[in-house]
N, CA, C and O atoms as CSV, one atom per row, in Angstrom:
chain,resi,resn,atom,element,x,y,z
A,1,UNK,N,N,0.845,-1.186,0.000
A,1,UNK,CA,C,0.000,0.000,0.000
A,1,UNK,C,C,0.880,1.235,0.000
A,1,UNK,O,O,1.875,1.286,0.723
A,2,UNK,N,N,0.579,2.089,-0.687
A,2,UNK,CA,C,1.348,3.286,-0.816
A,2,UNK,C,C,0.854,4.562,0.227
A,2,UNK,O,O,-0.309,4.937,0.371
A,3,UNK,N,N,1.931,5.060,0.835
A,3,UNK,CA,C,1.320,6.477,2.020
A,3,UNK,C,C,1.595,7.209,1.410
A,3,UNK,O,O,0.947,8.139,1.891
A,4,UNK,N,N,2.324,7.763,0.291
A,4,UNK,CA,C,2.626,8.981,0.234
A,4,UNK,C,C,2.081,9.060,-0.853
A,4,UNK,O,O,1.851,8.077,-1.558
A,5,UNK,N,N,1.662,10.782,-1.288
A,5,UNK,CA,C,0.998,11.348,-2.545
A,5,UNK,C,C,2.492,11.744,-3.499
A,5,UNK,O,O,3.469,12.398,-3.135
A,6,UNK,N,N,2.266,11.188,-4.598
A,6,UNK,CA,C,3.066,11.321,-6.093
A,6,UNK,C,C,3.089,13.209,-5.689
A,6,UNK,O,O,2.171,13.931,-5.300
A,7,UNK,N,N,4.223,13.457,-5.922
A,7,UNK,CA,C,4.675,14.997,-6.736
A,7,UNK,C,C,5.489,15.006,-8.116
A,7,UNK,O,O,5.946,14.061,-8.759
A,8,UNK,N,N,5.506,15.847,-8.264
A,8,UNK,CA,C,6.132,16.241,-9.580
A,8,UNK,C,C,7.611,15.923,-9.151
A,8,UNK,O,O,8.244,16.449,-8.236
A,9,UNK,N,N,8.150,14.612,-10.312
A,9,UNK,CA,C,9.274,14.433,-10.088
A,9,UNK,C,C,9.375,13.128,-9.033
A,9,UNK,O,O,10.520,12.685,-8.941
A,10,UNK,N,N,8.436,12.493,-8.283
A,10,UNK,CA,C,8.476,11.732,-7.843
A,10,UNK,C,C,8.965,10.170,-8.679
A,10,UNK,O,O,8.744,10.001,-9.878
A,11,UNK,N,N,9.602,9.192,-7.859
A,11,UNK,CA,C,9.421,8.113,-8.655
A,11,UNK,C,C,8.395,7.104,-8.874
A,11,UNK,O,O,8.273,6.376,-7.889
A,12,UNK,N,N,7.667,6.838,-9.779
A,12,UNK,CA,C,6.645,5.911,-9.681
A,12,UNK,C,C,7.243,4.414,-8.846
A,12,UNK,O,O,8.204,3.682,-9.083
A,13,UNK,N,N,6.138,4.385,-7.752
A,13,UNK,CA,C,6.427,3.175,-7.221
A,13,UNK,C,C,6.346,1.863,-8.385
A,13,UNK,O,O,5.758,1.806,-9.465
A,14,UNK,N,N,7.279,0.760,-7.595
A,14,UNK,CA,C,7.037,-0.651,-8.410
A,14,UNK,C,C,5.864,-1.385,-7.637
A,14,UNK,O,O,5.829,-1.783,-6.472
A,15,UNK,N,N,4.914,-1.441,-8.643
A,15,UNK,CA,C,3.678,-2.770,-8.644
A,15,UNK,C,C,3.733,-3.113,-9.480
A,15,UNK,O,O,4.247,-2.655,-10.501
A,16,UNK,N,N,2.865,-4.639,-9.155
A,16,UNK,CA,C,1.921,-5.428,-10.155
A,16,UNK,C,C,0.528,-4.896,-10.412
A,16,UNK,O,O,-0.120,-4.697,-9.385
A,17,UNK,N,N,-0.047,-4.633,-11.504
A,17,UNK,CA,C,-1.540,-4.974,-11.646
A,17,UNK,C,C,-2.017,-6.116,-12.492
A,17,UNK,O,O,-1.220,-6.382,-13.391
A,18,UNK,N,N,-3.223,-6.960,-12.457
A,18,UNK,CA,C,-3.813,-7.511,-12.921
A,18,UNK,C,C,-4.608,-6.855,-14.328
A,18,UNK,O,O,-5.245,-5.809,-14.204
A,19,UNK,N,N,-4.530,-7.459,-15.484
A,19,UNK,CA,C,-5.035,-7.187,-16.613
A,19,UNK,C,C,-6.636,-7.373,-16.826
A,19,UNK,O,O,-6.912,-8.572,-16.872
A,20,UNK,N,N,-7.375,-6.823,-16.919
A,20,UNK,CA,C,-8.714,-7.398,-17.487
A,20,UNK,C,C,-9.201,-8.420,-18.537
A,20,UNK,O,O,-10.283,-9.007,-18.535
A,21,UNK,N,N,-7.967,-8.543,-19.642
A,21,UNK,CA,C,-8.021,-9.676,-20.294
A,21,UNK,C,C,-7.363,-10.951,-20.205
A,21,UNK,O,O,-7.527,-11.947,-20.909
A,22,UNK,N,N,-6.520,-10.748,-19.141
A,22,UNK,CA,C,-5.713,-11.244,-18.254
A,22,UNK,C,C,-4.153,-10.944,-18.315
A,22,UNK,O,O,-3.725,-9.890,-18.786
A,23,UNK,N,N,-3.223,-12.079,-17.737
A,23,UNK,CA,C,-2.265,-11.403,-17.523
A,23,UNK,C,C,-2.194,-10.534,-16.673
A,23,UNK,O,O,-3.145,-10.264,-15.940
A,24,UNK,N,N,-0.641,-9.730,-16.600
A,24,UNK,CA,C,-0.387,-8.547,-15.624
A,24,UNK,C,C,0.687,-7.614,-16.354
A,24,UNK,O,O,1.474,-8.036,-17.201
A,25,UNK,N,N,0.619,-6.361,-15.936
A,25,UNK,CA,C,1.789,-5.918,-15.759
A,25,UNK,C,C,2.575,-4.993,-14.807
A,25,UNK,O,O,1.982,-4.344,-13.945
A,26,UNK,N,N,3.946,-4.934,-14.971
A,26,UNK,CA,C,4.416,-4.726,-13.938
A,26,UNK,C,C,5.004,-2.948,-14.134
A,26,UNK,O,O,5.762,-2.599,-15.039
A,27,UNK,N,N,4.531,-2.161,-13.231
A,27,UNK,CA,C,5.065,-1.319,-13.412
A,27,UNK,C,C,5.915,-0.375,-12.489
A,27,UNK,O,O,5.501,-0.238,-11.338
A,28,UNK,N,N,6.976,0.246,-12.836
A,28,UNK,CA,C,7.099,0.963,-14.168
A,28,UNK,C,C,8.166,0.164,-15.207
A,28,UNK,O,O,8.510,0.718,-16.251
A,29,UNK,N,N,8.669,-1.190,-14.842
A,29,UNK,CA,C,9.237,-2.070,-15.475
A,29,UNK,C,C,8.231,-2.264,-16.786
A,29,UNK,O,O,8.736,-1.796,-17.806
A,30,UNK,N,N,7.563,-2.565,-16.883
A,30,UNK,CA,C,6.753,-2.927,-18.555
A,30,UNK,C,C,6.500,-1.466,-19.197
A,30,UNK,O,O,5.522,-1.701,-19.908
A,31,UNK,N,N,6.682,-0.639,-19.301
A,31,UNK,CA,C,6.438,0.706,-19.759
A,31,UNK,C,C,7.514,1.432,-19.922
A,31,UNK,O,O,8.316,1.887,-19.107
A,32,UNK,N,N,7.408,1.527,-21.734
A,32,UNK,CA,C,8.167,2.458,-22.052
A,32,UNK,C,C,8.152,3.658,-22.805
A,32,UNK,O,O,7.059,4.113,-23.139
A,33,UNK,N,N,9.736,4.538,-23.286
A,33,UNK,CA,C,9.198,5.973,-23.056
A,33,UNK,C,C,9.497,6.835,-21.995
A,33,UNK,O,O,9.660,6.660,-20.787
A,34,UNK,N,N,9.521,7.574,-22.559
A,34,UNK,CA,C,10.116,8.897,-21.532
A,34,UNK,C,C,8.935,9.007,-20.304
A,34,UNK,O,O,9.004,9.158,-19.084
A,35,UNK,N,N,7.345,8.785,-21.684
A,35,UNK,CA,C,6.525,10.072,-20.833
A,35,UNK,C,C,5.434,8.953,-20.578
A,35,UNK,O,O,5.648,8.179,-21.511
A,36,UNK,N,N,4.307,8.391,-19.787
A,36,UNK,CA,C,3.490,7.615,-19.980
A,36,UNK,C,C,2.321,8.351,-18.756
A,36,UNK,O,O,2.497,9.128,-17.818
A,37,UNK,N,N,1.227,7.732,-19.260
A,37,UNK,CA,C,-0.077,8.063,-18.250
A,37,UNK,C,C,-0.501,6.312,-17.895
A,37,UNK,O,O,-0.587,5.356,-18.666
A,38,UNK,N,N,-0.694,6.400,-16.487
A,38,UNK,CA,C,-1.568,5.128,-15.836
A,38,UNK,C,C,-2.749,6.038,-15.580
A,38,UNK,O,O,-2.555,7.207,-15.245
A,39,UNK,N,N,-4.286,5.412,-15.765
A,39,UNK,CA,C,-5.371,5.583,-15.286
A,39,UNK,C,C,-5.851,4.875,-14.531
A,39,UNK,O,O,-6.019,3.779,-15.066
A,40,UNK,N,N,-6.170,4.893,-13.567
A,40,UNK,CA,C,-6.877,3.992,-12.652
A,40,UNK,C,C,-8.322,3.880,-12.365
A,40,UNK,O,O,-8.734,4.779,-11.632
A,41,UNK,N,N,-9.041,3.170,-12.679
A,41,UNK,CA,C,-10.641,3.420,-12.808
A,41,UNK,C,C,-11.400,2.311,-12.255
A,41,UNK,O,O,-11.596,1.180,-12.699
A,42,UNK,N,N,-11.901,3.062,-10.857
A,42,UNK,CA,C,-12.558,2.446,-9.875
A,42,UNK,C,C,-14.050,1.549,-10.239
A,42,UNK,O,O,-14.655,0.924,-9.367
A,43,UNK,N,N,-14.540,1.631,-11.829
A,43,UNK,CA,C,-15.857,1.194,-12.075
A,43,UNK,C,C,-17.012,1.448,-11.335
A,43,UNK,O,O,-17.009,2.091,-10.286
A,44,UNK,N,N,-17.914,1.001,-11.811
A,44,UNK,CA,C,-19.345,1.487,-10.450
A,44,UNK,C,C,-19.281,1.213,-9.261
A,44,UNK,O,O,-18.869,0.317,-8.525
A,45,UNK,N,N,-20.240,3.069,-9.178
A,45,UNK,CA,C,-19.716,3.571,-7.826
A,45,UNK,C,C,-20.860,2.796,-7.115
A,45,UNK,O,O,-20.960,2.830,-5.889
């Protein structure tokens, strides 16, 4: 579980997530590129 809030310049922590079609990936190891966006989307509320 993560305590602290991301700032500018922070390092993205290392997790796993689970894929919806399955699989996983691991990030920020599977992602590449300078610049990337994760979304995280909680589904119905």
């Amino acid at each position: 579980m993560m305590n602290e809030k991301l700032d500018t310049g922070s390092q993205f922590p290392n997790m796993s997530l689970n894929l919806v079609g399955g699989g996983e990936i691991k990030l920020p190891n599977d992602m590449d590129g300078n610049y990337n966006v994760v979304v995280f989307y909680r589904g119905h509320w």
